[in-house]
C-alpha positions, 0 to 999 in steps of 0.5 A, spaced: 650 640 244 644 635 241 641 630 243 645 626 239 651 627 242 655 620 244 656 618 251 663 619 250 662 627 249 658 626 255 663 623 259 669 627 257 665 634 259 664 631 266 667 634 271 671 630 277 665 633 282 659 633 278 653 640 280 647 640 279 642 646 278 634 646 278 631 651 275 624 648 278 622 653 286 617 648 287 617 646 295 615 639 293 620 639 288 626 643 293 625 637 298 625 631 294 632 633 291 635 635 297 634 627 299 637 625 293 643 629 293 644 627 300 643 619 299 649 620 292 654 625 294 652 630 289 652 637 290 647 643 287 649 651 285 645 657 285 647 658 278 646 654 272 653 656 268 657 652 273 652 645 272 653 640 268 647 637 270 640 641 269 634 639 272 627 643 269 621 642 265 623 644 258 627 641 253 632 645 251 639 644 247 646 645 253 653 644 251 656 640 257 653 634 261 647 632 261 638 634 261 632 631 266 626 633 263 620 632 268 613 633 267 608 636 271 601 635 267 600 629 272 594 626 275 593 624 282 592 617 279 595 611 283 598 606 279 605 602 278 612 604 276 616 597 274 624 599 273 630 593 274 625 588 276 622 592 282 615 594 281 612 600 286 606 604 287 606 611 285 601 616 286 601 620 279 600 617 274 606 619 268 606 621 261 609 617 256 616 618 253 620 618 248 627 616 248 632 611 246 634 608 252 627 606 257 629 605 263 621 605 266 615 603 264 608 606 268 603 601 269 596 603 269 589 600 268 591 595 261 596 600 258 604 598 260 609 604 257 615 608 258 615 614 263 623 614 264 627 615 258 634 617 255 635 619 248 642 622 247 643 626 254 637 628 255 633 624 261 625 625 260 621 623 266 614 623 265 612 626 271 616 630 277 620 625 280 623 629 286 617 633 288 614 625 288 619 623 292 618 631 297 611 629 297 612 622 299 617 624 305 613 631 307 606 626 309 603 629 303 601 621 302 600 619 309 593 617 306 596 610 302 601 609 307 596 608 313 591 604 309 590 597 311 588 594 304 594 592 299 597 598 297 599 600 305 602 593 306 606 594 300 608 601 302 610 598 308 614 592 306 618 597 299 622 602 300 618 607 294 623 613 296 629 609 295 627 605 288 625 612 285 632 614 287 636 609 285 632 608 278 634 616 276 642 615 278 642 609 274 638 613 268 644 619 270 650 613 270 647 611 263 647 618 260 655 619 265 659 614 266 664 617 270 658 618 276 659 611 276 665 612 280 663 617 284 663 616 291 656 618 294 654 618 301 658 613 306 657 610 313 663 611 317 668 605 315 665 604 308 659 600 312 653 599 308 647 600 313 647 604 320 643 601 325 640 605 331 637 602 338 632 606 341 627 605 348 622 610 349 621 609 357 615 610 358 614 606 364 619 604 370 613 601 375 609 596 372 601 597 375 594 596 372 598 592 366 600 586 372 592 585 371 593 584 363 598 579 365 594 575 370 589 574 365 593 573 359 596 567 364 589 564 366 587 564 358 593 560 356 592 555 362 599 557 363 601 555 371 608 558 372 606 565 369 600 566 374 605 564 379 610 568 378 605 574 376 601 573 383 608 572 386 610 579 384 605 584 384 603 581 391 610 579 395 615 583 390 613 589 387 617 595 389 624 590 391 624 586 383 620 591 379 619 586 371 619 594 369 625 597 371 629 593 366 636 599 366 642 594 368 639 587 364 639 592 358 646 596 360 648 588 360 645 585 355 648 591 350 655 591 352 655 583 351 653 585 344 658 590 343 653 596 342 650 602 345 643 604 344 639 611 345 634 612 351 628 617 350 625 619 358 618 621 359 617 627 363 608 626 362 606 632 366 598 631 364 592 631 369 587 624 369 581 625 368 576 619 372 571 620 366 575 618 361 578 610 360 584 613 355 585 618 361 587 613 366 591 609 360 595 615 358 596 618 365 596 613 371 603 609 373 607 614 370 614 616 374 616 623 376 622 625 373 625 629 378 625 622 382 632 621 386 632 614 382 630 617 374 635 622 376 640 618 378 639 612 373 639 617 368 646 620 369 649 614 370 646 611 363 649 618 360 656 617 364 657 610 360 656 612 354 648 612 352 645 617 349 640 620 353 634 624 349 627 627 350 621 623 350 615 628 348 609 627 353 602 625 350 601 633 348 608 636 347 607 635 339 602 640 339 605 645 345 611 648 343 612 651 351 610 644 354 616 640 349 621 647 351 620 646 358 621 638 358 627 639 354 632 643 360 628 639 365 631 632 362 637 638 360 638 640 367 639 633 370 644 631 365 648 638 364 648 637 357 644 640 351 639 634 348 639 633 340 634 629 339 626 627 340 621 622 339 614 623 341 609 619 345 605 615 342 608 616 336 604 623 336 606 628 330 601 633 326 606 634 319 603 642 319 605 643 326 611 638 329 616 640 325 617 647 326 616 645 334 622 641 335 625 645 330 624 652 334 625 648 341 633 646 338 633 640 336 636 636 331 634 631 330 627 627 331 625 619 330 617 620 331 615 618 324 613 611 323 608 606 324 603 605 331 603 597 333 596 597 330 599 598 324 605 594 323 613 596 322 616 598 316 617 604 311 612 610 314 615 615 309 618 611 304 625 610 306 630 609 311 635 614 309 635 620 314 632 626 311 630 634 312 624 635 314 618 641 310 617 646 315 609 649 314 612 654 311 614 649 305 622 651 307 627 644 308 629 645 315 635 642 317 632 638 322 634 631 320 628 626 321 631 618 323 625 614 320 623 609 326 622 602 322 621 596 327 617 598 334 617 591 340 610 591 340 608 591 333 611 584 334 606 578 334 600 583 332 601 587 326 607 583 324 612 577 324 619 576 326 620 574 318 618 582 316 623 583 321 629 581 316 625 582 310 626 589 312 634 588 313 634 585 307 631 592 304 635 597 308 642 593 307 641 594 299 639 601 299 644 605 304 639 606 310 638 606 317 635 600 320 632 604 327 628 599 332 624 601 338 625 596 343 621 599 350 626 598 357 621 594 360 620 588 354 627 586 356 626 581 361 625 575 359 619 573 364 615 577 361 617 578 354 622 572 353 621 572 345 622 580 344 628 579 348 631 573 343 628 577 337 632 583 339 638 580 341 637 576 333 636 582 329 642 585 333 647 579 331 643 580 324 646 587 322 653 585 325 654 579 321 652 584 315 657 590 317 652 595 319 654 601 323 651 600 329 651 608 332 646 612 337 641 616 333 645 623 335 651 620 331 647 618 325 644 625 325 652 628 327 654 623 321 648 625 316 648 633 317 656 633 317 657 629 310 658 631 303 
């Protein structure tokens, strides 16, 4: 077959369920392709005779179906991919390519060329797409995403991954197209987006915090919140605790018709007097094995609510401490938990993976932004993926980016950020996961989180959105295709 071969050939010798092989081992490379046959519902083979699409680095004549050629003579270089009228960063700077068709241009200092072209049935990128996109959902550019400056915010606000994916299928539909009708990955009912609600309980006593709120009302010359802050901490605490939240929340969801996944804490670390971030991090924690936390606990699970395991302030890093939380919180609802998020958001890409892996979960929602950075895209996407395990092995263990927490709100973000997000995430098939804390749920405290919540709750509904807990999505994900 030569590169002059027609599209209609093309199509002609495309099979009702197109394979894929690469001949490229690269760790990077294995990961970012995993993603993508996920996210359209393709499947690969181990042996190249049974492909009608071939992935590798040199060009070569094949007599069925169709070539992508990468490049790997890259730079580290950032600069911008522009494809159907997106623009996105990108963190290798591409050759330039040759073809008849280009379906994205590089732009980097005053030069603007193709780096993604067709000619015939050969796909010529002018960099490895895949193990880009591996890079991107393994942390490898955590560096970008982090940053304050305009990149970060970009980075933030575009889902990179799924613009490079999406700008290669088009490139294949173009070469065959039969992969136009081919139905890739769905959520259950044909919906066009999952959304997940998550709380992470951290705090069920409200203590020192009743200090901030006085202040905060006193600064704002706001008379009925120091009453009613004064009022509670001083004739109610205990009886009417604003923290302990469980029946205003169990009310408020099954009003919306939704069920939500709750992460309990089992903090086991010691304070240390000498140091303020001791005090923050380990005073006013509840006990697990409290007769209240077990039995709130067991009664949320018994209504249908997903219960997961909230890893203390250093399980991220401690095998043995996370195993020994996990049958703890097992042992009080007499099930096998399957999923994580880390406290604080703590994660170290070389060494939290194979912890809750080896601990027997399946999935985690640890990776997205802190509140001083602000909500959005950590990893590029907010499509689930499998996790790059140290020794650089995709594991099937499923990550649910967390893409909005409460209390980034009216600090590094703005309810407007919130539906740009949806917008994002409707368009390209994802999973819209919100962190809102238990104790955000009460309207003398946190009325605009409240109200927020219940608005972007109603928002995914009017636009059909699977609305699932995050062990449904992960059983969805892991099952599909």
């Amino acid at each position: 077959m030569s590169i002059g071969l027609e599209k209609q050939s093309i199509q002609g010798a495309l099979s009702s369920n197109p394979t894929l092989y690469s001949h490229s081992q690269e760790p990077y490379t294995k990961c970012g392709l995993t993603h993508f046959l996920k996210k359209f519902g393709l499947s690969s083979t181990i042996n190249p005779r049974d492909a009608n699409i071939h992935i590798g680095y040199t060009r070569y004549d094949i007599q069925n179906g169709m070539q992508i050629i990468l490049n790997t003579s890259v730079q580290e270089e950032v600069c911008c991919l522009c494809t159907s009228g997106s623009t996105i960063p990108l963190f290798k700077r591409p050759v330039k390519t040759e073809g008849e068709d280009c379906l994205a241009t590089a732009k980097y200092g005053g030069e603007n060329y193709a780096c993604i072209s067709i000619s015939g049935n050969k796909i010529t990128i002018g960099f490895d797409i895949f193990a880009e996109i591996g890079r991107i959902l393994s942390g490898h550019y955590d560096k970008y995403f982090l940053n304050k400056d305009k990149l970060g915010m970009s980075l933030k606000a575009i889902p990179v991954v799924d613009v490079l994916e999406e700008c290669l299928f088009t490139a294949m539909k173009n070469v065959m197209p039969d992969l136009g009708s081919k139905k890739g990955f769905t959520w259950p009912d044909g919906r066009n987006f999952a959304m997940v609600l998550t709380h992470d309980v951290d705090r069920v006593y409200k203590t020192h915090q009743y200090l901030r709120s006085i202040l905060n009302s006193v600064k704002k010359a706001d008379l009925p919140g120091l009453s009613y802050h004064l009022n509670n901490l001083l004739f109610k605490h205990g009886i009417n605790d604003p923290y302990w939240t469980f029946e205003k929340l169990c009310t408020l969801e099954r009003s919306l018709g939704v069920k939500s996944t709750y992460y309990f804490l089992n903090e086991t670390g010691r304070l240390n007097p000498f140091k303020l971030k001791s005090w923050i991090l380990y005073t006013g924690h509840y006990d697990i094995n409290m007769p209240a936390i077990i039995r709130i606990i067991q009664e949320l699970d018994n209504m249908g609510f997903e219960i997961g395991v909230h890893g203390s302030y250093n399980s991220y890093c401690n095998p043995d401490l996370l195993l020994a939380e996990k049958r703890t919180i097992e042992s009080i609802t007499g099930k096998r938990l399957t999923g994580i998020r880390q406290h604080y958001l703590n994660y170290n890409n070389s060494i939290t993976p194979q912890i809750h892996y080896n601990c027997g979960f399946n999935y985690d929602t640890s990776v997205g932004f802190k509140p001083a950075q602000g909500i959005g895209f950590r990893r590029g996407t907010s499509f689930p993926f499998q996790v790059m395990l140290p020794d650089m092995s995709v594991a099937p263990l499923v990550e649910i980016p967390l893409i909005i927490m409460d209390t980034a709100i009216g600090r590094t973000a703005t309810d407007k950020d919130c539906f740009h997000l949806i917008d994002q995430i409707e368009k390209y098939n994802g999973v819209l996961t919100i962190l809102w804390h238990q104790n955000t749920i009460n309207k003398k405290e946190s009325p605009a989180l409240v109200n927020l919540y219940k608005e972007i709750v109603k928002e995914a509904q009017r636009r059909g959105a699977w609305v699932a807990t995050a062990k449904e999505v992960s059983d969805w994900v892991i099952k599909s295709n």
